[in-house]
C-alpha positions in Angstrom: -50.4 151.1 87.2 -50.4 154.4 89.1 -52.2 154.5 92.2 -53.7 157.4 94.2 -52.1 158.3 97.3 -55.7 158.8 99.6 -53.9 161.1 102.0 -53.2 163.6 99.0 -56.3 166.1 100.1 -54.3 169.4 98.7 -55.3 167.5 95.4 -58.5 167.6 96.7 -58.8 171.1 97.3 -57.4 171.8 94.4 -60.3 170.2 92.4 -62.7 171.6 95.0 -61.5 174.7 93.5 -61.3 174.5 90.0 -63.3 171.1 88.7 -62.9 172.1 85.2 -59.5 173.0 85.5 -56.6 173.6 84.3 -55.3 171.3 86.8 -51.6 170.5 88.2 -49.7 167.7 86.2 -50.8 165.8 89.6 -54.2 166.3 89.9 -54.3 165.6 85.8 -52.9 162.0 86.5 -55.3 161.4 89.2 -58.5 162.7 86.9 -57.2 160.5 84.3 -56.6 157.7 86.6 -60.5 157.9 87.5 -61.7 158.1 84.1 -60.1 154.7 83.7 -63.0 153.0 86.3 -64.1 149.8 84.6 -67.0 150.9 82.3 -69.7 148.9 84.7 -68.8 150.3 87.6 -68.6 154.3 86.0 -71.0 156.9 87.3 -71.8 159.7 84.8 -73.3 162.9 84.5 -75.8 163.4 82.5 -77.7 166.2 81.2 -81.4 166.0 82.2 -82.7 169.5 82.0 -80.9 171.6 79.0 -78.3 174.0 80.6 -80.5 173.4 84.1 -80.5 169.8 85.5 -77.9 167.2 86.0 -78.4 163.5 87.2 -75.6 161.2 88.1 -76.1 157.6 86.3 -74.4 154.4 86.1 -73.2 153.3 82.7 -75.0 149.8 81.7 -73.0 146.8 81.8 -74.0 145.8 78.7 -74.0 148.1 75.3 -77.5 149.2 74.4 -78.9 148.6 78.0 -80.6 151.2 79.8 -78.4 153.5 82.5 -79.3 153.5 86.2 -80.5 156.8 87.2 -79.7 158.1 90.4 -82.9 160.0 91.3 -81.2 161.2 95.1 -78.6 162.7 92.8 -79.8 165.8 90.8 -78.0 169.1 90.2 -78.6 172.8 89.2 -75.2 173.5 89.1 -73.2 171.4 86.9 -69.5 171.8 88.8 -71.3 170.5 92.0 -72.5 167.6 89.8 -68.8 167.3 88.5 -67.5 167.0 92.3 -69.5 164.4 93.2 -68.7 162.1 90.4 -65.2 163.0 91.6 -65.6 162.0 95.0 -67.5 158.8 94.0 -64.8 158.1 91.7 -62.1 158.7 94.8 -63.7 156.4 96.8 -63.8 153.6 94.1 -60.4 153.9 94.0 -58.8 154.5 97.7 -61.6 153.1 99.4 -61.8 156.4 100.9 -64.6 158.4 101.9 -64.3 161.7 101.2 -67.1 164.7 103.1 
């Protein structure tokens, strides 16, 4: 499996700047790469406010259970909802912290 080079922060920036894309063929295979999290451990975005609220959840580890809300984690702007799932995401994977 592909893994994700942690000193890569041009890909970074580059999401910084454009989180919904079009992205590099680089920064493509390292969004893919963190879509493929193991279902448990996945933090979401979901829509909690129509068009004006976004909370960050945890998918269940079970089908049909209940998602763990994160209430410290609420948005009105969805891209900034959309880079910090990224960064959480990063961090699962490189064990890397990112500001």
């Amino acid at each position: 499996m592909h893994k994700i080079d942690p000193t890569r922060t041009d890909l970074i920036e580059e999401f910084d700047s454009n989180p919904g894309g079009p992205h590099s063929l680089e920064l493509a295979v390292v969004v893919n790469l963190l879509r493929l999290i193991p279902m448990e451990e996945r933090i979401i975005i979901v829509c909690t406010k129509r068009h004006a609220e976004w909370t960050l959840a945890k998918m269940p580890k079970a089908r049909g259970d209940r998602m763990e809300y994160y209430e410290d984690m609420v948005f009105d702007d969805y891209y900034a909802a959309v880079r910090k799932v990224f960064r959480i995401r990063w961090q699962a994977a490189t064990g890397v912290e990112l500001g």
